[in-house]
C-alpha positions as CSV (number, residue, x, y, z in Angstrom):
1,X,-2.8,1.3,-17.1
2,X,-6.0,3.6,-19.6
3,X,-5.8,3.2,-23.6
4,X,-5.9,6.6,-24.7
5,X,-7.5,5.2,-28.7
6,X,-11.1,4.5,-26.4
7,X,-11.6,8.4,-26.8
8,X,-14.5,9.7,-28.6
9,X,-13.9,9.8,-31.9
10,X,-16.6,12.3,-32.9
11,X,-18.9,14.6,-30.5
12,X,-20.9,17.6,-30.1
13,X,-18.7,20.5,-28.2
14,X,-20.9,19.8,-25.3
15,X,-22.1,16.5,-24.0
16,X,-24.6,15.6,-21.3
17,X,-23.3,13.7,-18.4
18,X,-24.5,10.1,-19.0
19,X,-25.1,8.2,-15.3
20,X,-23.9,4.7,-16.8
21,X,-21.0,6.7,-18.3
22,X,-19.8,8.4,-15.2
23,X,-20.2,5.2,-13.1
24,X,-18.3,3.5,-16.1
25,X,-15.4,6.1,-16.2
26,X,-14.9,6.2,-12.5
27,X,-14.9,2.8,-12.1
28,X,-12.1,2.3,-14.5
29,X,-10.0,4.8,-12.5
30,X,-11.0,3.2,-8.9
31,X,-9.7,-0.1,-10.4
32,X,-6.1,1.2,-11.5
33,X,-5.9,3.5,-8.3
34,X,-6.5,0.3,-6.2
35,X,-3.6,-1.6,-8.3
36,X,-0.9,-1.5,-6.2
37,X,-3.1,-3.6,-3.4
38,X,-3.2,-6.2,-5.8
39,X,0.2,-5.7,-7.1
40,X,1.6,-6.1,-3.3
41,X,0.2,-9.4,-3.0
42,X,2.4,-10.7,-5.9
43,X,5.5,-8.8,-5.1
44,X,7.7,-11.7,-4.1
45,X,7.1,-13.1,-7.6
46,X,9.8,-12.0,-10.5
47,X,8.4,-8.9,-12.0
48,X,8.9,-11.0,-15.6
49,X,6.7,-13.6,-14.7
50,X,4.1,-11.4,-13.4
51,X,4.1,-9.8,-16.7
52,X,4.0,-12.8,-18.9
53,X,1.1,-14.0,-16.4
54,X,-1.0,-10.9,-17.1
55,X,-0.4,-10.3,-21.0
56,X,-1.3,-14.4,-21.2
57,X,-4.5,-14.6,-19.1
58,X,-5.5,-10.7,-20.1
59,X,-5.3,-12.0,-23.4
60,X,-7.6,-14.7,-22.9
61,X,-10.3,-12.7,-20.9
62,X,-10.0,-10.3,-23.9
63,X,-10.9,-12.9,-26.7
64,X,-13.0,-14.8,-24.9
65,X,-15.4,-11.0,-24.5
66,X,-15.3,-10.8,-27.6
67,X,-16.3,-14.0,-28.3
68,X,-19.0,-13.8,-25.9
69,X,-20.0,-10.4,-28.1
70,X,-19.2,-11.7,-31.7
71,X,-16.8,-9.2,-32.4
72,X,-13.3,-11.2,-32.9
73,X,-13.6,-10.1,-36.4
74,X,-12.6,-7.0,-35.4
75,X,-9.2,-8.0,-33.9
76,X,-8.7,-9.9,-36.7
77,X,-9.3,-7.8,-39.4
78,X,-6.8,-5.2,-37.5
79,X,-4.0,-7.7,-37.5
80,X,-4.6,-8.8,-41.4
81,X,-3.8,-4.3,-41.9
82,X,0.1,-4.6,-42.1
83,X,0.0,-1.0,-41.1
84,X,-2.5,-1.5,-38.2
85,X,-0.1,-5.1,-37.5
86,X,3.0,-2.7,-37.3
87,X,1.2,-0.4,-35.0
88,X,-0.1,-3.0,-32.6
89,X,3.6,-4.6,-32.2
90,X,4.7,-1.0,-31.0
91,X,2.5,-0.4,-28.7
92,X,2.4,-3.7,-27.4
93,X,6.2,-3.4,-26.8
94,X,5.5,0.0,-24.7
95,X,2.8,-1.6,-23.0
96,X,4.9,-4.2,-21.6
97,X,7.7,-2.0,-20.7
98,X,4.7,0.4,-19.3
99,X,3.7,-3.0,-16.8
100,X,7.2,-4.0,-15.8
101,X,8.1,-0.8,-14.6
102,X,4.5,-0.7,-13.1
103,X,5.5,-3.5,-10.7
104,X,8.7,-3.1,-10.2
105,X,8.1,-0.3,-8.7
106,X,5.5,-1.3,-6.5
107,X,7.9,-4.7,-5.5
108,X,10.7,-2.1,-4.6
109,X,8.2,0.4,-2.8
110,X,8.7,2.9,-5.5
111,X,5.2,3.7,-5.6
112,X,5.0,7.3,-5.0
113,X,7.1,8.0,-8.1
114,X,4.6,5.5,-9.3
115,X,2.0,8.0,-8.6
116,X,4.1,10.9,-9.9
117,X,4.6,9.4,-13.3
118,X,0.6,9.3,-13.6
119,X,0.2,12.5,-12.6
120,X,2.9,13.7,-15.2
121,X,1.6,11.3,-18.0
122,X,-1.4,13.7,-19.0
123,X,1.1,17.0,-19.3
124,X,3.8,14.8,-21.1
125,X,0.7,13.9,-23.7
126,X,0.3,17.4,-24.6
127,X,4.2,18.1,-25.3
128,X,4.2,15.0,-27.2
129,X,1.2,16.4,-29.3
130,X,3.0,19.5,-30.1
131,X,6.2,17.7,-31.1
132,X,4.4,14.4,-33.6
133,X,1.7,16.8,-34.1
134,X,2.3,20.0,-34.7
135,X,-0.3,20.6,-32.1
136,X,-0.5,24.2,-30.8
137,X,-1.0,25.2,-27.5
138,X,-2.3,28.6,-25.8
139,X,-0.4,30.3,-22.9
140,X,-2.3,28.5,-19.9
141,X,-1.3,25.3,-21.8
142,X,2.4,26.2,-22.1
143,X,2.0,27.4,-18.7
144,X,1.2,23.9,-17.1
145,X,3.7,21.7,-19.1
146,X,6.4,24.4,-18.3
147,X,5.2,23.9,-14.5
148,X,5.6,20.6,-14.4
149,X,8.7,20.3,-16.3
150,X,10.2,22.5,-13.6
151,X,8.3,20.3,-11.1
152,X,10.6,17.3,-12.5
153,X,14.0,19.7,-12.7
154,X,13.1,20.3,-8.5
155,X,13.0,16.5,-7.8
156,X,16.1,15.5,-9.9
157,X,18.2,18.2,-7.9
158,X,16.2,18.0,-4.5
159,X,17.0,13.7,-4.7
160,X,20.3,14.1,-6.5
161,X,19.1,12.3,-9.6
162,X,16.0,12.0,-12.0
163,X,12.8,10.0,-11.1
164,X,13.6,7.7,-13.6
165,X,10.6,5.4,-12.5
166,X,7.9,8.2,-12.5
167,X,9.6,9.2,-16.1
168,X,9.9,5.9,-17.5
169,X,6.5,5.0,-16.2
170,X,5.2,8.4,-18.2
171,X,7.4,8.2,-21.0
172,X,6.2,4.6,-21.9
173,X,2.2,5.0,-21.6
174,X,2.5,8.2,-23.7
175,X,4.3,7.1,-26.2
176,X,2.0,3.7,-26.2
177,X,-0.8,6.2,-26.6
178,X,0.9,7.9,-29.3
179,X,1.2,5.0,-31.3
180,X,-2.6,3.9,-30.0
181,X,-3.8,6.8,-31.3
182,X,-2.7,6.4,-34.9
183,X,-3.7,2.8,-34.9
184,X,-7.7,2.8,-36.8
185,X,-8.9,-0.2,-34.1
186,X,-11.0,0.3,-30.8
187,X,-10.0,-0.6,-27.3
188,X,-10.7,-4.3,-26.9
189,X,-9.9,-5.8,-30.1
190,X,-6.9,-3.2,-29.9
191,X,-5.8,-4.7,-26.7
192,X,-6.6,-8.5,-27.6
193,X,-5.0,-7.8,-30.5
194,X,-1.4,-6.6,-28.7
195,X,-1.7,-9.3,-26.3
196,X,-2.2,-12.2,-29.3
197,X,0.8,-10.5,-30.5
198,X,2.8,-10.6,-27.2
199,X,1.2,-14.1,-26.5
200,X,3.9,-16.9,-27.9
201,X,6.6,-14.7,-26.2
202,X,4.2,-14.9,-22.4
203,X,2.8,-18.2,-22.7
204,X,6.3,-19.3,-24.3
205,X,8.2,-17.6,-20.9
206,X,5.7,-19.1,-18.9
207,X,5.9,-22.7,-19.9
208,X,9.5,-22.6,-19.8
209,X,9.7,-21.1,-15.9
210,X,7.3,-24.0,-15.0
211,X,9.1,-26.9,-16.5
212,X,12.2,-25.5,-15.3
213,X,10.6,-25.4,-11.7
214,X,11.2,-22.2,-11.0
215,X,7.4,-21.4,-12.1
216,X,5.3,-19.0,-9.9
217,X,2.3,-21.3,-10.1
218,X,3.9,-24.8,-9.2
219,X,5.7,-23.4,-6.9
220,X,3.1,-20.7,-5.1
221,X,0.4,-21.6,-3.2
222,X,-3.6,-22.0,-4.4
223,X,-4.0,-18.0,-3.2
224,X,-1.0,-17.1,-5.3
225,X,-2.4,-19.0,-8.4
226,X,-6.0,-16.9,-8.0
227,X,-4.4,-13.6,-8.1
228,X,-2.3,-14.7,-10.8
229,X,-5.2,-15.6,-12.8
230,X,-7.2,-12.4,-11.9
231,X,-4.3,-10.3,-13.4
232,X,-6.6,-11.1,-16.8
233,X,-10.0,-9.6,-15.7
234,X,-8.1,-6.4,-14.0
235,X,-6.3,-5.8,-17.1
236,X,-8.9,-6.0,-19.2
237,X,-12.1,-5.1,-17.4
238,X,-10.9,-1.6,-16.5
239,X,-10.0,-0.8,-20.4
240,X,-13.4,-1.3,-21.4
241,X,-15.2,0.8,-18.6
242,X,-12.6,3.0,-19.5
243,X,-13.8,2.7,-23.0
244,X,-17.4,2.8,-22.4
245,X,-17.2,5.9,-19.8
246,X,-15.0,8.0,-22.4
247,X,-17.8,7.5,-25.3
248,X,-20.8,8.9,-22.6
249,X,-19.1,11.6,-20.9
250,X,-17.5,15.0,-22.2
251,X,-13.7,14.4,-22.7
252,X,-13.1,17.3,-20.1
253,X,-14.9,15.4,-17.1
254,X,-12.6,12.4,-18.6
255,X,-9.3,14.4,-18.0
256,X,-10.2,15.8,-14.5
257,X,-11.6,11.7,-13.5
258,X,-8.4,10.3,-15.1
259,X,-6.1,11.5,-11.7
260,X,-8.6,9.5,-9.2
261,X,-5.7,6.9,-10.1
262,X,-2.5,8.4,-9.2
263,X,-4.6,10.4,-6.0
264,X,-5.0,6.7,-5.1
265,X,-2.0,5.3,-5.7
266,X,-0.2,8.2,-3.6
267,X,-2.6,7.6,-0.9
268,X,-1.4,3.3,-0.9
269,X,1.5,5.0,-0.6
270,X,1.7,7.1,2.2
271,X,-0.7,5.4,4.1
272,X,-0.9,1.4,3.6
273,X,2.3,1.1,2.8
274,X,4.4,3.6,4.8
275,X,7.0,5.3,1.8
276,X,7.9,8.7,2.7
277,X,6.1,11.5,1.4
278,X,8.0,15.2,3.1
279,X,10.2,17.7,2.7
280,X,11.0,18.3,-1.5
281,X,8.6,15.6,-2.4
282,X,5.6,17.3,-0.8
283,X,7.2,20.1,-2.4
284,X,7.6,18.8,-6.0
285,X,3.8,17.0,-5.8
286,X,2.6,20.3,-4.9
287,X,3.9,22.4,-8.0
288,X,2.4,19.1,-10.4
289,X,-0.6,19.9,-8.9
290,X,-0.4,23.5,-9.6
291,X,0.6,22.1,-13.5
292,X,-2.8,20.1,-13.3
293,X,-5.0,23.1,-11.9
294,X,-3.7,25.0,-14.7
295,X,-4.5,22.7,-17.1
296,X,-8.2,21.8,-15.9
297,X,-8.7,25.3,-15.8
298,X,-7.6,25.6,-19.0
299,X,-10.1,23.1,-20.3
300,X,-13.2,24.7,-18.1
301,X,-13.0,27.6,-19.4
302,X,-12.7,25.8,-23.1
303,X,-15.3,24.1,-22.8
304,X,-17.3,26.9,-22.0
305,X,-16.2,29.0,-24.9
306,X,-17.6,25.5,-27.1
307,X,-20.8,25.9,-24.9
């Protein structure tokens, strides 16, 4: 899913709202809200493969931008930083955990704990700021994160077990943004730069199903081979709206855009593709949305202290 490093790195406390950056920002968010459509289509294809397809062409659409823009020195230069390197291979690792589980989940119709995990991923973020960085947090703060841990306590005993997927699913992205975020490269040549990295491993996996004939292009059909291929452009294009939205916009009107995607992916769901929603799950959705109200209201009335 979002690459939390394409934050602003430096802004005034307030920041007008920039059209291009809105339309940017929200875009992003449509396009990862609309994923599981997308992912549907390719559900009869092992989850592996679909991963090694999208970190290989991803990879390709990445480079080839910033070909187009003359920046490849950029990746480059990152990968030649041992430290930066290092960085990169860890968050390349969570990344591709972060996709598997992704569509997994949507191939077993997991897709509201999908959803879930989204919606927790943004609370989980501040308790991993307080543990790596000493980060402090006020009372409305603590208030949300201890919301939606009891949110996550509910479902484990309302379903008998943990949502693992809507855990794993958070656990992954915020710890890829953990390691994102101490990584000094920007969002595209960051992202090219994970995906060289993960490339021999795809396009090695991916040679090797085909000449083995068990390969999900050989074997699929032209319309199977298409949305293969335009796994690349919806990996990367929503990154850099992402990254071009977050840099125009205040970073408060980023955190309250950021859960168009999970409001989505709930809603493909429920509705397109019939997974139940009642009883302790409405329940359990309803007290993470009380943990979100908390926190936006938490950063409203921040933001207007800044102002």
């Amino acid at each position: 899913m979002n690459d939390s490093s394409a934050q602003p790195i430096a802004a005034s406390a307030v920041q007008r709202i920039d059209g291009r950056g809105l339309s940017a920002a929200v875009s992003a968010f449509l396009i990862w809200g609309l994923m599981p459509l997308y992912m549907k289509l390719l559900q009869t294809l092992p989850v592996l493969q679909i991963t090694a397809h999208r970190m290989l062409w991803g990879c390709l659409v990445g480079f080839g931008w910033l070909a187009a823009r003359g920046d490849t020195d950029q990746t480059w230069r990152a990968l030649g930083n041992p430290q930066v390197r290092l960085r990169l291979c860890a968050s390349a690792t969570f990344i591709a955990i972060n996709w598997s589980i992704f569509m997994w989940g949507i191939a077993t119709a997991h897709v509201v704990e999908i959803s879930l995990g989204y919606f927790i991923g943004p609370l989980l973020n501040v308790a991993l700021g307080v543990i790596c960085f000493r980060e402090r947090l006020n009372r409305l703060q603590w208030l949300s994160v201890a919301i939606a841990a009891a949110s996550v306590l509910y479902l484990t005993w309302a379903a008998g077990k943990p949502p693992y997927v809507s855990i794993a699913l958070a656990l992954s992205f915020g710890l890829y943004g953990l390691v994102r975020k101490t990584a000094n490269v920007e969002a595209l040549p960051g992202f090219t730069g994970e995906t060289l990295l993960l490339l021999p491993f795809a396009a090695g996996y991916v040679l090797w199903c085909e000449f083995s004939g068990t390969g999900a292009m050989s074997n699929g059909s032209l319309a199977t081979n298409l949305f293969l291929l335009l796994g690349g452009p919806l990996t990367a294009v929503p990154l850099v709206l992402f990254a071009m939205g977050a840099r125009r916009i205040p970073l408060f009107t980023v955190g309250l855009l950021q859960y168009i995607a999970p409001s989505l992916q709930l809603a493909c769901a429920v509705l397109v593709f019939g997974e139940p929603f009642s009883g302790p799950r409405v329940l359990g959705f309803m007290m993470i949305w009380t943990a979100l109200a908390v926190f936006a209201l938490d950063g409203l009335l921040t933001s207007r202290r800044r102002a």
